[in-house]
N, C-alpha and C positions, 0 to 999 in steps of 0.2 A: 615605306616598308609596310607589308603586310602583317598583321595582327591575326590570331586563333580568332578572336572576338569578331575580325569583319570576314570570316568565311563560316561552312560548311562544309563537314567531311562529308560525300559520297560513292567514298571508296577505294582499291586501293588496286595500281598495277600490275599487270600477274607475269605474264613474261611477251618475248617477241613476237609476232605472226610473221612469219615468211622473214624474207630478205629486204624489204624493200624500205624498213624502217618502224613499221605497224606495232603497237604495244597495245595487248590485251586489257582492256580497264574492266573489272569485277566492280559491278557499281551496287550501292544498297539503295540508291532512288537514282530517276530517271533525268531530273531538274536540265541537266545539262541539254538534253535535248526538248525540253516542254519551253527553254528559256532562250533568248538570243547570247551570246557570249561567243567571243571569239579565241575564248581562251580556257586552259585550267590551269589551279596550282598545286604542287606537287611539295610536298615538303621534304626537303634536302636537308641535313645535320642540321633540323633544327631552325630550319630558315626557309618560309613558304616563297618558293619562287614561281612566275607563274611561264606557261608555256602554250604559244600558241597554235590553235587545234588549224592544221590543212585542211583535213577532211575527219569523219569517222562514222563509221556504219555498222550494224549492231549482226553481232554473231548468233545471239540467244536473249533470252530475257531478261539473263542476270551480266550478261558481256559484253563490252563495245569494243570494236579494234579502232584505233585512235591511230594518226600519224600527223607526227609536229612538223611544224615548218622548221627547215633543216636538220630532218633527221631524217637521214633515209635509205640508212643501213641496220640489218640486224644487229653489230653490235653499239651503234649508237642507242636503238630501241633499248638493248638490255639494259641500260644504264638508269632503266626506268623500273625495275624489276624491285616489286617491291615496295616500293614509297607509297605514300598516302595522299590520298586525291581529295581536293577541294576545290568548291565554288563558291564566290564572292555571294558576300549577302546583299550586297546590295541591290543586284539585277536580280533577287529572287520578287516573285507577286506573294502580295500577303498571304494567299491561300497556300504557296508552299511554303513559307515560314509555321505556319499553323500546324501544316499535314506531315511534314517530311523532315521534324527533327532527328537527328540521330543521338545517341546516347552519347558520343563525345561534344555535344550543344553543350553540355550540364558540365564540361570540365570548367573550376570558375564559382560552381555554384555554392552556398554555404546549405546544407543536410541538416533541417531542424525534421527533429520527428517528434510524433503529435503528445507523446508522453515524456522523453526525454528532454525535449527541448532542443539547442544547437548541439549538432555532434561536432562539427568542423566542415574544410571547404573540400569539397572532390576537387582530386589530382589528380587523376587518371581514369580512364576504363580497361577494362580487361576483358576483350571480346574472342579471348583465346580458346573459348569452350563454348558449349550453346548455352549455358547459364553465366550472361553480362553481369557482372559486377563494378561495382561503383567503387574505388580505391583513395581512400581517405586515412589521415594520422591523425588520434584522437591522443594524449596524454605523451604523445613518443613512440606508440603502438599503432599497426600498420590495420585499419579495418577495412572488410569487405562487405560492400552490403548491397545483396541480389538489385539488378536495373530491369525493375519489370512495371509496367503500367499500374496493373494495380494496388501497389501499394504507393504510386503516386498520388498525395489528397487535394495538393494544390500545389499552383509555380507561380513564382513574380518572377518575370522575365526582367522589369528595371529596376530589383532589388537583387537579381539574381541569389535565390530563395526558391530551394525544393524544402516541399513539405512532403515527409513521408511517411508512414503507418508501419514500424518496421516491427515483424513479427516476436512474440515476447520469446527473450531467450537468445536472440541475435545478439546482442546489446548487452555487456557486462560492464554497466556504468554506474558500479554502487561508491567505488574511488574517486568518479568523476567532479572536478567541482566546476570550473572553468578551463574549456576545451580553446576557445578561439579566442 
């Protein structure tokens, strides 16, 4: 079974091209074609399965049309519309590990900031808007707290452990005693 932990989101289906089975892939890195893989996975209710790629050739610089082996009808394509695209970490080179994290890498991670100490673990992101948020429950109470570089100060990748600078004022932790 595949695991969040041994993939990479980059990116997520958009819809059909043509008849002949082609599903539009909206990528936010390029990995899948800098790397050999025969394949991607696609996350169904919950369950990363993977699917493998025939051919795919790039529309634009944000688009690739993709077409799986035995799929090669528009409405088999549509069945793709939608979902969220991953590559294995393991065929990644260290220098894309390095370069081309994305902001769902950090679901898993525990949110220590540099004054408050441990907030709790991100469970999600919300890339619903142009301003990425980190979505974490801290006392039973649902927080939001901006996913932007620079208030990143440091990350243990094998503690998974973001450390972050969170602006004063974010953060109404005078109740708080013990979060996680």
């Amino acid at each position: 079974m595949i695991r969040k932990d041994d993939v990479v989101k980059i990116g997520y289906f958009a819809k059909p091209h043509g008849i002949k089975g082609e599903v539009a892939l909206n990528f936010t890195n390029d990995i899948f074609d800098r790397t050999d893989c025969s394949y991607l996975i696609a996350e169904l209710e919950g369950i990363l399965v993977p699917f493998f790629v025939e051919e795919y050739r790039f529309k634009s610089d944000t688009t690739a049309l993709i077409r799986f082996e035995n799929v090669t009808t528009e409405e088999g394509a549509r069945e793709f519309t939608g979902l969220q695209v991953y590559f294995p970490k393991e065929l990644l080179q260290a220098e894309d590990l390095e370069e081309d994290y994305t902001w769902n890498y950090y679901v898993g991670f525990k949110l220590v900031d540099d004054v408050h100490g441990e907030i709790g673990v991100i469970e999600s992101v919300d890339e619903s808007t142009i301003n990425i948020l980190f979505q974490l429950t801290a006392n039973g109470e649902e927080l939001l707290i901006p996913a932007a570089e620079e208030l990143i100060t440091e990350i243990n990748h094998d503690q998974k452990l973001l450390y972050m600078q969170i602006p004063e004022g974010l953060l109404n932790l005078e109740d708080v005693t013990e979060i996680c």
